[in-house]
C-alpha positions as a printed Julia matrix, in Angstrom:
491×3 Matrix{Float64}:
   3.98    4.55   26.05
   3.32    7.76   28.47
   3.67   11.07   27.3
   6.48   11.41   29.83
   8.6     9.17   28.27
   7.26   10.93   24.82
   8.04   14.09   25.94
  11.71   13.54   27.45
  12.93   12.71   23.95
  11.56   15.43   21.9
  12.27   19.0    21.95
   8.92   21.04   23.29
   8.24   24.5    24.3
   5.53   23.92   26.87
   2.75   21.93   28.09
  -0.52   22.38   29.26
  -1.96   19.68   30.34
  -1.16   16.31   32.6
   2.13   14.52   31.03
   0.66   11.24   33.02
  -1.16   10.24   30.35
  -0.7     7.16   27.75
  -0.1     7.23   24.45
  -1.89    4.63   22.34
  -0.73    5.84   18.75
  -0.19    9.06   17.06
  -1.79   10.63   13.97
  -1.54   13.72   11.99
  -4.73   13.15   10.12
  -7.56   13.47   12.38
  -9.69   10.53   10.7
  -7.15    7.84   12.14
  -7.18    9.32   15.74
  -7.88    7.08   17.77
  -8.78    6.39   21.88
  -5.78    7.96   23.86
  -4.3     9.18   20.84
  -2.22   11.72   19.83
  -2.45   14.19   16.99
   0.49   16.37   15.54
  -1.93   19.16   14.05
   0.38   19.83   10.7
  -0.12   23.46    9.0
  -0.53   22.74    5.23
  -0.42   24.46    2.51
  -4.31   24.77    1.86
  -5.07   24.1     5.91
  -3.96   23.92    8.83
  -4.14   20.89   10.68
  -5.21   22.56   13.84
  -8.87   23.14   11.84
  -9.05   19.15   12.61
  -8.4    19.07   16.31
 -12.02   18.9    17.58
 -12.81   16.44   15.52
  -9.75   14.22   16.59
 -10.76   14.83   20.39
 -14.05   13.33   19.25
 -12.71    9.97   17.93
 -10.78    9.81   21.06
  -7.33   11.98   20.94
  -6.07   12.74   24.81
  -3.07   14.9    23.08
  -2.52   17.81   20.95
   0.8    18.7    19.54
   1.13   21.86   17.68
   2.46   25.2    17.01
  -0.47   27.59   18.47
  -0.39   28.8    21.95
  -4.01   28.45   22.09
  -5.11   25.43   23.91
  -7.68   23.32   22.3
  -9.64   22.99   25.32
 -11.51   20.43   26.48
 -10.04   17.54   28.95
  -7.14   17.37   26.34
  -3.09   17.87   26.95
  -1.61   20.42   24.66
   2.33   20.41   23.98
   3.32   23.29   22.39
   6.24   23.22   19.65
   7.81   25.15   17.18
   7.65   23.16   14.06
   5.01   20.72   14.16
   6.95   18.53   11.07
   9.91   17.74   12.94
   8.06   17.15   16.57
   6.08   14.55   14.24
   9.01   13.05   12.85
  11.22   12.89   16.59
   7.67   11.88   18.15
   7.75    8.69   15.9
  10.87    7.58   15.94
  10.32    7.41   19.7
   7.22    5.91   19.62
   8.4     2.93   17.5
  12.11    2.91   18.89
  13.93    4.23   16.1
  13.9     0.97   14.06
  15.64    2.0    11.07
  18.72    1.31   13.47
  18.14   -1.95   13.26
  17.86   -2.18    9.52
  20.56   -1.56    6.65
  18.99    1.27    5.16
  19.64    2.93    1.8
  18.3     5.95    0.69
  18.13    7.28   -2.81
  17.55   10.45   -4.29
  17.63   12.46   -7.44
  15.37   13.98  -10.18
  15.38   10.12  -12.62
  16.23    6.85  -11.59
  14.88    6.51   -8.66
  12.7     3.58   -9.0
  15.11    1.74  -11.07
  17.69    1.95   -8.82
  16.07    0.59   -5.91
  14.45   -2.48   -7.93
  18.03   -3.22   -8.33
  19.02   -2.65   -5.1
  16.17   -4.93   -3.58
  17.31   -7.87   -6.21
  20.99   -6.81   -4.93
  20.18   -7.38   -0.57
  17.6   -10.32   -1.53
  20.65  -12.21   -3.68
  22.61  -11.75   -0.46
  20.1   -12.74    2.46
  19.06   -9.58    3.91
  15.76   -9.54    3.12
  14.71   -5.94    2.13
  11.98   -3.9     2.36
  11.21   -1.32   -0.41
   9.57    2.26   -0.18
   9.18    4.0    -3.38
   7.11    5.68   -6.1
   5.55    2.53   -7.41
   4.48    0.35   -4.23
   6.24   -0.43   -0.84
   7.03   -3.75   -0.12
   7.11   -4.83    3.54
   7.69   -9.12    3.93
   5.45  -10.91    1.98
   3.0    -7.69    1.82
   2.95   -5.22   -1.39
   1.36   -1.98   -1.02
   0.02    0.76   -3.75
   2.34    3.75   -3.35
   0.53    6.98   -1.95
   3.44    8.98   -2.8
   7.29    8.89   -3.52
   8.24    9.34    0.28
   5.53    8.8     2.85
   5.07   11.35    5.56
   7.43   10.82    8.59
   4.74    9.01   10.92
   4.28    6.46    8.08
   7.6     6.13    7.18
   8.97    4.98   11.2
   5.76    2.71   10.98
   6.89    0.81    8.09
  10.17    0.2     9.0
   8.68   -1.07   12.65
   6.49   -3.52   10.01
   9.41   -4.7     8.17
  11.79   -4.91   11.37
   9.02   -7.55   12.62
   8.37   -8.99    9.21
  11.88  -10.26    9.25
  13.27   -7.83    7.04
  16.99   -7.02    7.89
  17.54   -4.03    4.96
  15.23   -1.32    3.8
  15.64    0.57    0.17
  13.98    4.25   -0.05
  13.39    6.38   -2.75
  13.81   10.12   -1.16
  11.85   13.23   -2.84
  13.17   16.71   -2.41
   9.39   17.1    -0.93
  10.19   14.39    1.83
  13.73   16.24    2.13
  11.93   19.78    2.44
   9.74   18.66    5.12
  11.53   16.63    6.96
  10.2    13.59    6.46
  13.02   11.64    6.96
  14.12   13.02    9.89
  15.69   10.91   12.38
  16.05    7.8     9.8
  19.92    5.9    10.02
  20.96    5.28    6.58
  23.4     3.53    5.79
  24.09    4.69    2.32
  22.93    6.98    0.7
  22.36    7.65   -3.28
  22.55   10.92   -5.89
  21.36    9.62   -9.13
  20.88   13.38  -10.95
  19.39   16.97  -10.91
  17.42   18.1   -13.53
  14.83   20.41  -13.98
  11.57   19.36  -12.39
   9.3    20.34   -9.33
  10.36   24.18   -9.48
   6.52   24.93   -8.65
   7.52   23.81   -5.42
  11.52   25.2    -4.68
  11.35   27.78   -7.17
  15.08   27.46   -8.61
  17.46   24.47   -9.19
  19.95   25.89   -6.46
  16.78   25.39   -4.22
  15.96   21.92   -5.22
  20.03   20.87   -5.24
  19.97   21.97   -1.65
  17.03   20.12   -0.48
  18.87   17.44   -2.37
  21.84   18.16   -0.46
  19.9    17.52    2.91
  20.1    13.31    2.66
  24.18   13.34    2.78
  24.72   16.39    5.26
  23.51   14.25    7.78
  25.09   11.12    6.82
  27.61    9.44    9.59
  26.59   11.58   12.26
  24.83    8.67   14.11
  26.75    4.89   15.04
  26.37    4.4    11.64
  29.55    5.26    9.43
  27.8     6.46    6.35
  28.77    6.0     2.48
  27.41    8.97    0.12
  27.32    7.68   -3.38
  27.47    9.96   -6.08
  27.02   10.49   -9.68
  30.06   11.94  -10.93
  28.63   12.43  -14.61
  26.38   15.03  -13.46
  27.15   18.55  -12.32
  25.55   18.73   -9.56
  26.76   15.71   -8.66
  30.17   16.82   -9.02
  29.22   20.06   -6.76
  27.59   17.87   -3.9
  30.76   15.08   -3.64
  33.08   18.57   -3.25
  30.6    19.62   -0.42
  32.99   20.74    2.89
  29.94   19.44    5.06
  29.6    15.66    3.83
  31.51   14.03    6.89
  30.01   10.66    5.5
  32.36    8.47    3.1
  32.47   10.11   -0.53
  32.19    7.15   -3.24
  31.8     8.63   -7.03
  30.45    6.23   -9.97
  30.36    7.13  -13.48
  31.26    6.9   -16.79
  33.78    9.85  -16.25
  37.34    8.79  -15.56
  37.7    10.04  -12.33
  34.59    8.22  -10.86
  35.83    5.83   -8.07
  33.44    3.4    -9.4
  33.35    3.44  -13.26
  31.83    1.47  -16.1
  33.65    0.76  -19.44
  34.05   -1.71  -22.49
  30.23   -1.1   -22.88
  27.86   -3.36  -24.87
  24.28   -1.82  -25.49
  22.03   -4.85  -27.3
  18.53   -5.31  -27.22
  18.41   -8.17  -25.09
  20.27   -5.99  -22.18
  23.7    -4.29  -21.31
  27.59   -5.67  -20.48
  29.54   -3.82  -19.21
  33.08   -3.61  -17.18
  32.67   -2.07  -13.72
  36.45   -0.44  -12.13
  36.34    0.43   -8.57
  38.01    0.36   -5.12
  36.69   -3.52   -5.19
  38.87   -4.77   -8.12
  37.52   -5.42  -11.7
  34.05   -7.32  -13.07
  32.01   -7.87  -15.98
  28.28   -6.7   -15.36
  24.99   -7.6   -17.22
  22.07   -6.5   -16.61
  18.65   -7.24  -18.62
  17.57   -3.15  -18.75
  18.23   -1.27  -21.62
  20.23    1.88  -22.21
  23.21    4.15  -21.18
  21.07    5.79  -18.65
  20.16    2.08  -16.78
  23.82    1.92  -16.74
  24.65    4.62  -14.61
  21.19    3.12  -12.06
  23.26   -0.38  -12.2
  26.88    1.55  -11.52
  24.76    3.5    -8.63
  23.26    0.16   -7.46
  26.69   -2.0    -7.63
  28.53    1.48   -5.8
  25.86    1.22   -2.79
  26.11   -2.57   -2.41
  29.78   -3.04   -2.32
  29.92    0.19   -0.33
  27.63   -1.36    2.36
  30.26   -4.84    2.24
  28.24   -6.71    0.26
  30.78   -9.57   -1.72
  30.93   -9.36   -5.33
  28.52  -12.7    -6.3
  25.23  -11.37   -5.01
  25.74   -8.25   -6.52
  26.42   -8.93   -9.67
  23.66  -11.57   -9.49
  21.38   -8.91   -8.46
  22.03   -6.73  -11.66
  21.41   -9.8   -13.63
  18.37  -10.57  -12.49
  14.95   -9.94  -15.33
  12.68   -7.78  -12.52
  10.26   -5.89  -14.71
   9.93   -2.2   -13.23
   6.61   -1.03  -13.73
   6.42    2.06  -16.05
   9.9     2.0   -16.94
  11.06    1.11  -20.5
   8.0    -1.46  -20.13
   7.09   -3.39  -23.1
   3.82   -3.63  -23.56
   4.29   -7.37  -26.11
   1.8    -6.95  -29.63
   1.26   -9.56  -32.43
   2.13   -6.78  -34.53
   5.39   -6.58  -36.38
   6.15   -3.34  -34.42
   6.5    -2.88  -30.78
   5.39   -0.78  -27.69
   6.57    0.87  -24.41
   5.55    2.75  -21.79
   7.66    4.91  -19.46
   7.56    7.36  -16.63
   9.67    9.98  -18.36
   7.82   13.24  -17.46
  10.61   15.4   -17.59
  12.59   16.79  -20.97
  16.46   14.78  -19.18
  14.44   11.41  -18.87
  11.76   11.63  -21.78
  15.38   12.63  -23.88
  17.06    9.25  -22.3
  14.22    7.03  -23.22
  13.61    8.39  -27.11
  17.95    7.9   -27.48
  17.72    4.43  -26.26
  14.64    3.0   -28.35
  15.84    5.42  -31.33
  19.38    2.63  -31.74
  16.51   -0.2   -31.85
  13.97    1.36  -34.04
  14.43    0.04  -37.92
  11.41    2.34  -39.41
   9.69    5.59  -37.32
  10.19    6.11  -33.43
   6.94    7.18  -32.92
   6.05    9.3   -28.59
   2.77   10.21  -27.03
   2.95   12.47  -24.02
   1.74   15.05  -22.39
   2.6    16.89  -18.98
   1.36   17.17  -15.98
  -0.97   20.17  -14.5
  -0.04   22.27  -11.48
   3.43   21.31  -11.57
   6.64   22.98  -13.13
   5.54   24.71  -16.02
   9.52   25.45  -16.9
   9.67   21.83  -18.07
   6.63   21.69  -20.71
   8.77   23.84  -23.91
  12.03   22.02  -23.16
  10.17   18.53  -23.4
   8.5    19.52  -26.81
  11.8    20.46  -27.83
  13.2    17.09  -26.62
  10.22   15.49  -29.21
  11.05   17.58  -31.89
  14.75   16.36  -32.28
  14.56   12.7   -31.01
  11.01   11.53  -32.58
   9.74   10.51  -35.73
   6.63   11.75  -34.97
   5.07   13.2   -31.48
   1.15   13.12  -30.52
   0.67   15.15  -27.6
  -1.95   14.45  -25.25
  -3.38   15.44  -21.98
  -1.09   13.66  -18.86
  -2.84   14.1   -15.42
  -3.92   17.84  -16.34
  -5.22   18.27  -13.08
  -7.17   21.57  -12.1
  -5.52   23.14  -15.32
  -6.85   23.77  -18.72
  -5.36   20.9   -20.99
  -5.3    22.94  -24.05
  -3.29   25.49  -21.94
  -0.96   22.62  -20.91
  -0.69   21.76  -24.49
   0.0    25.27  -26.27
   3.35   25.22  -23.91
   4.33   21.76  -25.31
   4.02   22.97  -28.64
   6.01   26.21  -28.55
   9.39   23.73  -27.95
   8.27   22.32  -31.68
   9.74   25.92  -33.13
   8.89   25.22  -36.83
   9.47   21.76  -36.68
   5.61   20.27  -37.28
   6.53   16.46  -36.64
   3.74   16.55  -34.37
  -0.7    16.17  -34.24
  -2.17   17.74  -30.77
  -5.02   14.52  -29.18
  -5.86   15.73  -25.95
  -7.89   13.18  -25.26
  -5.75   10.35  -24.08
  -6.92    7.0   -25.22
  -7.55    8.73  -28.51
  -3.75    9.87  -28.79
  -2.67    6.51  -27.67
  -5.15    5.02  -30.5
  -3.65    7.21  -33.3
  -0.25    6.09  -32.42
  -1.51    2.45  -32.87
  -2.87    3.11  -35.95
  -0.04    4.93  -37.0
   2.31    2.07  -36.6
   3.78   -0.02  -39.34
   6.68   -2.47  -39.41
  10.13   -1.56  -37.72
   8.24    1.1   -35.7
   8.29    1.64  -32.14
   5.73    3.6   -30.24
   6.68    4.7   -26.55
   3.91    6.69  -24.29
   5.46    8.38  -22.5
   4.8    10.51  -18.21
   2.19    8.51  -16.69
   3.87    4.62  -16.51
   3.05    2.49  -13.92
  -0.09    5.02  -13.02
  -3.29    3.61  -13.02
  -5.61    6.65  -12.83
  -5.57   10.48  -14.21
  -6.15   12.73  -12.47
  -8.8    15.81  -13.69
 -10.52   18.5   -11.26
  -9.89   16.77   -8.43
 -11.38   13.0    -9.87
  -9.47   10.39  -10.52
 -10.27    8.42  -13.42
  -9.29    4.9   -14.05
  -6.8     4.95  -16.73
  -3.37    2.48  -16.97
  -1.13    3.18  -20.34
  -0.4    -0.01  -20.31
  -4.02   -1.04  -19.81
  -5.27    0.94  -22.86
  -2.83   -0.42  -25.19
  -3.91   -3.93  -24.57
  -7.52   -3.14  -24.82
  -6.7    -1.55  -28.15
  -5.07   -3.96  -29.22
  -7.4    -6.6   -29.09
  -9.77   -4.22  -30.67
  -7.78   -3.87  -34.04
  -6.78   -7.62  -33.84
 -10.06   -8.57  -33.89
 -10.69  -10.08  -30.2
């Protein structure tokens, strides 16, 4: 593609430099720049991305894009913009011809149930055909290909290349998680979704927004732009939760409104419950008539991912028989409410729950199956919303047996530091022993464990390293336990 063509698409304040150039791929990393390349220098937080354009003229970059009015020199075209974030996001949706167009897209968003709710929603659109793609915090699936997940939401330039990779991998839907990071900085910029999803808002990542009504509104970003392009747009929203109330009431949603809850004014609402340990029934009312669900996850809270799952599906015209057999279908979701299967008479889980509303969902639903001690290790997370750390001791306190808290991915904090917060949610309550090594805390709950008991660890899940001073060290939950297990049973 030329730079021309580039160029008349995306909104620029000036050019230096020939615009007769070609454009052989963009990067915003300088390592992947390649031989007429172009590179969208991106100011960071700890640098800024123009620090890296000499070095991405060296591996072969022909064009700079970035805020400065400097020019970078050299035999090099600069366009000048005013936020280098969205010129990166327009740039690729140009560059690989907007394919999300061509895909049913849903996007979901909210503080839990995320991940849940798009395994559901991929077993949903592959029960009816479409072939989906999947972007979220555990791996992105693209065809026959499964990727690690770098993070929740990839950057913008990554995102528009995966949906290009799908679009030609015969994939004819896509299912997103969205972060209030991606939302923030505009990472999904210039993506057609057909649908998109508010799970809940509760009280994480306010190192990075500061206060809930900042995080709501970043939030609030997905279905403000709903139905603004050919696509008509369905905004499906928890009505259980108050800000999920708030956002359906929002004057600027000119998308579809479609509420799902257990509350009775949800448009889509679930009833005549049946919570076992095998799975959940239940009865789902809504616009579409009446049906009797099942799905194989456990717990009230997977209820409200399945009502959010069946809302988006029928909302997008799927008919009622691949739906339902979507939500019936056994798909293990890494890190969540994962068994972890013991020769012992008592069992194990991990879980993702790192914040006080999800590690509080998780202890309620193993407490109504645990016939002796419910039994949580977990820990929390360094340089990331301290507010959180009390409130989650707190959750321990009332809802566990016992609680050994441990170090999660402390990161460039002090653990003990981490840990003294925990503790202060315990009041005088002293149901709990401080490990902060992990695989030691993990251990003691093993040891711990007699008949009837359950043990759940909890914040890390499907992770497979911690992170410590910058070094990440091999270390899966899930992983651990096994090894440890075979220790005490002898193999």
């Amino acid at each position: 593609m030329k730079l021309s063509e580039l160029l008349n698409q995306v909104s620029h304040l000036g050019v230096r430099g020939t615009v007769d150039r070609p454009v052989s791929g963009i990067a915003y990393d300088s390592r992947k720049s390649q031989a007429d390349g172009l590179f969208v220098a991106i100011p960071g937080a700890k640098h800024d991305g123009f620090e890296y354009v000499e070095d991405a003229v060296k591996r072969g970059a022909g064009v700079i894009v970035s805020p400065h009015t400097r020019s970078p020199g050299r035999d090099v075209t600069h366009v000048q913009v005013e936020d280098a974030r969205l010129a990166l996001a327009d740039l690729a949706r140009v560059f690989y011809g907007n394919p999300s167009r061509a895909l049913k897209v849903i996007g979901i968003t909210g503080t839990n149930g995320k991940t849940t709710t798009a395994f559901m929603l991929r077993d949903i659109l592959e029960a009816a055909g479409l072939t989906p793609g999947l972007m979220g915090t555990v791996q992105y699936e693209i065809g026959a290909r499964i990727l690690p997940a770098t993070r929740t939401t990839p950057e913008s330039l990554d995102v528009q290349a995966y949906f290009d990779q799908m679009r030609h991998a015969g994939c004819h839907s896509a299912v997103m998680e969205v972060s209030s990071h991606a939302l923030d900085q505009n990472r999904v910029r210039g993506i057609d979704f057909d649908v998109a999803v508010f799970t809940n808002l509760t009280r994480d990542h306010l190192d990075y927004h500061q206060t809930l009504d900042r995080y709501y509104e970043a939030k609030r970003r997905l279905f403000t732009g709903l139905g603004r392009s050919d696509k008509p747009g369905f905004a499906v929203i928890n009505r259980d939760d108050p800000w999920g109330r708030r956002l359906a009431e929002e004057a600027d949603i000119s998308a579809r409104v479609l509420t799902f809850g257990f509350d009775v004014g949800a448009d889509v609402r679930a009833c005549d419950l049946v919570l076992g340990q095998a799975g959940s029934d239940f009865t789902v009312r809504s616009p579409w008539g009446e049906s009797r669900v099942h799905t194989p996850l456990l717990g009230r809270f997977n209820l409200q991912n399945a009502m959010a799952a069946y809302a988006a599906a029928r909302a997008m015209g799927l008919e009622e028989t691949p739906v339902l057999q979507g939500l019936a279908r056994r798909t293990a979701v890494p890190g969540r409410l994962e068994e972890v299967y013991t020769a012992q008479d008592w069992r194990v889980f991990v879980d993702y729950a790192h914040t006080d509303d999800a590690l509080a969902n998780v202890l309620e639903t193993l407490r109504d199956f645990t016939r002796n001690r419910l039994i949580v290790v977990f820990g929390c997370g360094g340089n990331r919303d301290q507010t959180k750390r009390a409130p989650m001791g707190a959750v321990a306190a009332r809802l566990a047996d016992l609680a050994i808290l441990t170090s999660d991915n402390p990161r460039d904090e002090d653990p003990a530091a981490i840990l003294a917060q925990v503790v202060t949610g315990f009041g005088d309550r002293s149901n709990y022993e401080v490990v902060e090594d992990r695989s030691k805390a993990i251990e003691m709950a093993l040891a711990m464990a007699r008949k009837g008991d359950i043990v759940l660890i909890a914040g890390k899940g499907h992770e497979i390293t911690q992170e410590v001073r910058g070094t990440y060290l091999v270390f899966d939950d899930r992983q651990v336990v096994r090894a440890l297990l075979k220790k005490m049973e002898g193999g």
